[in-house]
Biotite code that builds the C-alpha atoms (Angstrom):
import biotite.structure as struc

atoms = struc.array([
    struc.Atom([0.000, 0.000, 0.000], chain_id="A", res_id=1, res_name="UNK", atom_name="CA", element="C"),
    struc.Atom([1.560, 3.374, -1.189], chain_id="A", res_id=2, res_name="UNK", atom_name="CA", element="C"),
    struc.Atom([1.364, 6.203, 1.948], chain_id="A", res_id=3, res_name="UNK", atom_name="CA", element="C"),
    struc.Atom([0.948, 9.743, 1.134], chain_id="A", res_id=4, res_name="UNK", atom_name="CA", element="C"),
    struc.Atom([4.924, 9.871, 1.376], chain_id="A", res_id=5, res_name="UNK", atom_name="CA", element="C"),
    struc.Atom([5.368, 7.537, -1.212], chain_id="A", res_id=6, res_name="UNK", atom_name="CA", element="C"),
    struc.Atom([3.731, 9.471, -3.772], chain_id="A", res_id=7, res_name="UNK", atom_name="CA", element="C"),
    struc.Atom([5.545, 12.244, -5.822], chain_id="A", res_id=8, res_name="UNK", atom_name="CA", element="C"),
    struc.Atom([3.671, 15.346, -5.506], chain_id="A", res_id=9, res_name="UNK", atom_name="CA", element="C"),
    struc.Atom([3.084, 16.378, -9.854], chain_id="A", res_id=10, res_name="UNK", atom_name="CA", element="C"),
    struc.Atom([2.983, 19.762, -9.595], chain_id="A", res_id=11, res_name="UNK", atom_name="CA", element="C"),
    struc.Atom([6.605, 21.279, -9.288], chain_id="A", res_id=12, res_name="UNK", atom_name="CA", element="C"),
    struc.Atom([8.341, 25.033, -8.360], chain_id="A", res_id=13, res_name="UNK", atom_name="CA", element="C"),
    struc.Atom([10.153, 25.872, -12.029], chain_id="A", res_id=14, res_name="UNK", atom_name="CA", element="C"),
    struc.Atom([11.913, 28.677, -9.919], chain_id="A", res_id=15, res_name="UNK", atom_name="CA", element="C"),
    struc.Atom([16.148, 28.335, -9.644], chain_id="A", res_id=16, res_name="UNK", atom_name="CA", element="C"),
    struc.Atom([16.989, 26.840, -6.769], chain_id="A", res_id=17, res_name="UNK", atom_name="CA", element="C"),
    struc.Atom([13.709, 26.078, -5.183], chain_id="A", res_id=18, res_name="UNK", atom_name="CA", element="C"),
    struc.Atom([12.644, 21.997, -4.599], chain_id="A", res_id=19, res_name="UNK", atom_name="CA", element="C"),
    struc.Atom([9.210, 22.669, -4.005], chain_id="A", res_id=20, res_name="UNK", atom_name="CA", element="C"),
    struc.Atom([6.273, 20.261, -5.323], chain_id="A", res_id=21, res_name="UNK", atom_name="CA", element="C"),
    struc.Atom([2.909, 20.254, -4.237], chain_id="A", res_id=22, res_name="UNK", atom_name="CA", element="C"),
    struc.Atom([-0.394, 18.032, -4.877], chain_id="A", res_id=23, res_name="UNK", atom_name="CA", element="C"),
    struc.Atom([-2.373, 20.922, -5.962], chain_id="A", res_id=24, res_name="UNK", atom_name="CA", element="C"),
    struc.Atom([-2.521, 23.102, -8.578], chain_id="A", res_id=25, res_name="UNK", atom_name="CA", element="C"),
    struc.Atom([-4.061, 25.179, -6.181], chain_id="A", res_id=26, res_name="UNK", atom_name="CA", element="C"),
    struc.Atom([-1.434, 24.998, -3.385], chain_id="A", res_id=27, res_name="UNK", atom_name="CA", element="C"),
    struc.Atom([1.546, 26.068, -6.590], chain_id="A", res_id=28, res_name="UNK", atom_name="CA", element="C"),
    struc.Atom([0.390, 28.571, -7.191], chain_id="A", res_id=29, res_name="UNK", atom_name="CA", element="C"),
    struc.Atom([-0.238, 29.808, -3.690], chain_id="A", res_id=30, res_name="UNK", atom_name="CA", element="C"),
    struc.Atom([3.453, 29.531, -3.055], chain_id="A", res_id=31, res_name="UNK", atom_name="CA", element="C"),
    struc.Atom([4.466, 31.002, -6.394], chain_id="A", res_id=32, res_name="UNK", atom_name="CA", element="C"),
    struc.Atom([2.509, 34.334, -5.573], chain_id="A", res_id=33, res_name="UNK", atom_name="CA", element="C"),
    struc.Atom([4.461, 34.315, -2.086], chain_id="A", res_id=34, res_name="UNK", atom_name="CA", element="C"),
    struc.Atom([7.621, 33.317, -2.617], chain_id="A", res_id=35, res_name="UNK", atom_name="CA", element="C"),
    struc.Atom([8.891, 34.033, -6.107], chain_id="A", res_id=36, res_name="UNK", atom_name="CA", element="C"),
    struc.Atom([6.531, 36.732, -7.813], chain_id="A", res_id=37, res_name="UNK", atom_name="CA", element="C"),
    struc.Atom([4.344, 39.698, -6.169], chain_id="A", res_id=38, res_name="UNK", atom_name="CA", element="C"),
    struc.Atom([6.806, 41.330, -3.795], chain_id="A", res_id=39, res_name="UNK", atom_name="CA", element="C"),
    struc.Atom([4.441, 43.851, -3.235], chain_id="A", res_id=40, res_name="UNK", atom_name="CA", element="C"),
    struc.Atom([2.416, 41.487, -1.371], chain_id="A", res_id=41, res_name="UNK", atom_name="CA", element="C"),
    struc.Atom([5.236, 41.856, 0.919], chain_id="A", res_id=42, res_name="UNK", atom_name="CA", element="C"),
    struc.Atom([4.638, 43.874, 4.662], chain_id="A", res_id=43, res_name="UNK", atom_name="CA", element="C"),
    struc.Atom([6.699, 47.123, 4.072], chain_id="A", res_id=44, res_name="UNK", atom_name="CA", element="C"),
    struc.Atom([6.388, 47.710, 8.239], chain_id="A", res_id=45, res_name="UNK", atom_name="CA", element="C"),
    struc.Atom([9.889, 48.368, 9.227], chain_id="A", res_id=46, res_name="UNK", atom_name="CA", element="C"),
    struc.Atom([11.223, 45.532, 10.435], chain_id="A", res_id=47, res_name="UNK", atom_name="CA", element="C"),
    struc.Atom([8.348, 42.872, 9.655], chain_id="A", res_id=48, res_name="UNK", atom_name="CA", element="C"),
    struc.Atom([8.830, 42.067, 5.790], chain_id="A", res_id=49, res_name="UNK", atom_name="CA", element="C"),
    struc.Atom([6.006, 38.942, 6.040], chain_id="A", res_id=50, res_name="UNK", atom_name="CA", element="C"),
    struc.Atom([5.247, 37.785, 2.613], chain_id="A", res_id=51, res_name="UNK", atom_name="CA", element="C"),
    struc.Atom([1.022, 36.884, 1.524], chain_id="A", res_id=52, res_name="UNK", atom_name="CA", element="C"),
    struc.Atom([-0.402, 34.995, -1.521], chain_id="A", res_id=53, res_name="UNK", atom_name="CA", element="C"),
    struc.Atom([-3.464, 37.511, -1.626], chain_id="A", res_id=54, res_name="UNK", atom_name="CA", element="C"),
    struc.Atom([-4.031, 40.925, -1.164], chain_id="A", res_id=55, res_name="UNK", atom_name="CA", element="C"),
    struc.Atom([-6.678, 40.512, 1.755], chain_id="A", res_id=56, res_name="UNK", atom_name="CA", element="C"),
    struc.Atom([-4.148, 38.648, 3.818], chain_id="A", res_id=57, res_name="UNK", atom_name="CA", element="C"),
    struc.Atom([-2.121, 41.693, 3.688], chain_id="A", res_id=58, res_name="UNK", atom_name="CA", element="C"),
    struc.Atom([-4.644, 44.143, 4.568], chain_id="A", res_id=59, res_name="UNK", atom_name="CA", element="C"),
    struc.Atom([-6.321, 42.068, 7.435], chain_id="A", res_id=60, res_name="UNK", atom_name="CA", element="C"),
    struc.Atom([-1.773, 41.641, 8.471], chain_id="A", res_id=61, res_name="UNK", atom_name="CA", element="C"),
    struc.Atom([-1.574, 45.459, 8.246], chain_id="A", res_id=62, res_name="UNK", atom_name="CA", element="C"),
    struc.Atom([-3.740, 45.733, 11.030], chain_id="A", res_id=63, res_name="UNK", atom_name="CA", element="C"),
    struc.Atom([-1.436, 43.731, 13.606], chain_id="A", res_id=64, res_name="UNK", atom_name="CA", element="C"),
    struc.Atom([0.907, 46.957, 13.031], chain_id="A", res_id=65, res_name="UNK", atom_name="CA", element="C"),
    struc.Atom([-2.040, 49.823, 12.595], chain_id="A", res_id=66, res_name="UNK", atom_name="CA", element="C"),
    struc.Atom([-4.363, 48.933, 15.266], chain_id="A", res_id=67, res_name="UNK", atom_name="CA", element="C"),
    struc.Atom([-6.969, 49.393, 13.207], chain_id="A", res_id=68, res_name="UNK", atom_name="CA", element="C"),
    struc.Atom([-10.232, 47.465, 13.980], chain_id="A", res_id=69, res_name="UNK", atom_name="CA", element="C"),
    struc.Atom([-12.698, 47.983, 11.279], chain_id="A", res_id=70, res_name="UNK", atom_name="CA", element="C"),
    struc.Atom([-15.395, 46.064, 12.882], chain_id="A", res_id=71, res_name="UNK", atom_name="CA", element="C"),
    struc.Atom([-17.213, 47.151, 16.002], chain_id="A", res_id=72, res_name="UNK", atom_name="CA", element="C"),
    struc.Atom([-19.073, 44.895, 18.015], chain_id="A", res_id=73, res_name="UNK", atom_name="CA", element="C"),
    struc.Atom([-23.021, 45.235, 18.226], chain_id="A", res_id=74, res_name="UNK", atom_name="CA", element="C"),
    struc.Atom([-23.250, 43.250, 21.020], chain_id="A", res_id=75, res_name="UNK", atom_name="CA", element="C"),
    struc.Atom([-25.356, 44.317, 24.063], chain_id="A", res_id=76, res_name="UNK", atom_name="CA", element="C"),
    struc.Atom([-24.210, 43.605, 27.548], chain_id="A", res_id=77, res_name="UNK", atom_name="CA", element="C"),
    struc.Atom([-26.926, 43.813, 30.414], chain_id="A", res_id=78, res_name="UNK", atom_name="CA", element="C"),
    struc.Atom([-30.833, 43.782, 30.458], chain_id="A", res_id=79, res_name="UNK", atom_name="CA", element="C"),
    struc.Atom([-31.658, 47.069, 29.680], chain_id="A", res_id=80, res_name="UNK", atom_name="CA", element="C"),
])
């Protein structure tokens, strides 16, 4: 019986210098967009440098350094 280890994962990094391979198309290009193409989905925070696959995951990152919190709460405490 062939484990999950066994198994050569198809889809392959083409980048120099990078063994990568992954079982998704899905997960390639994930790492593509965050390790070997769109810098600028790279944290420009002094000192931080953290590198995303999307745009949203950079925005909602942003916020660890901003303190921004776009979403107030609603909630109600008490009986009144």
């Amino acid at each position: 019986m062939k484990t999950h280890k066994d198994v050569e994962a198809p889809y392959k990094c083409d980048v120099d210098g990078c063994s990568k391979s992954y079982f998704t198309p899905n997960s390639l290009t994930s790492h593509m967009r965050s390790h070997h193409k769109e810098e600028e989905l790279r944290c420009q925070w002094t000192g931080c440098g953290k590198k995303f696959d999307k745009p949203c995951r950079l925005k909602t990152h942003m916020r660890v350094h901003t303190g921004q919190r776009p979403f107030a709460c609603t909630y109600e405490v008490g009986g009144e």
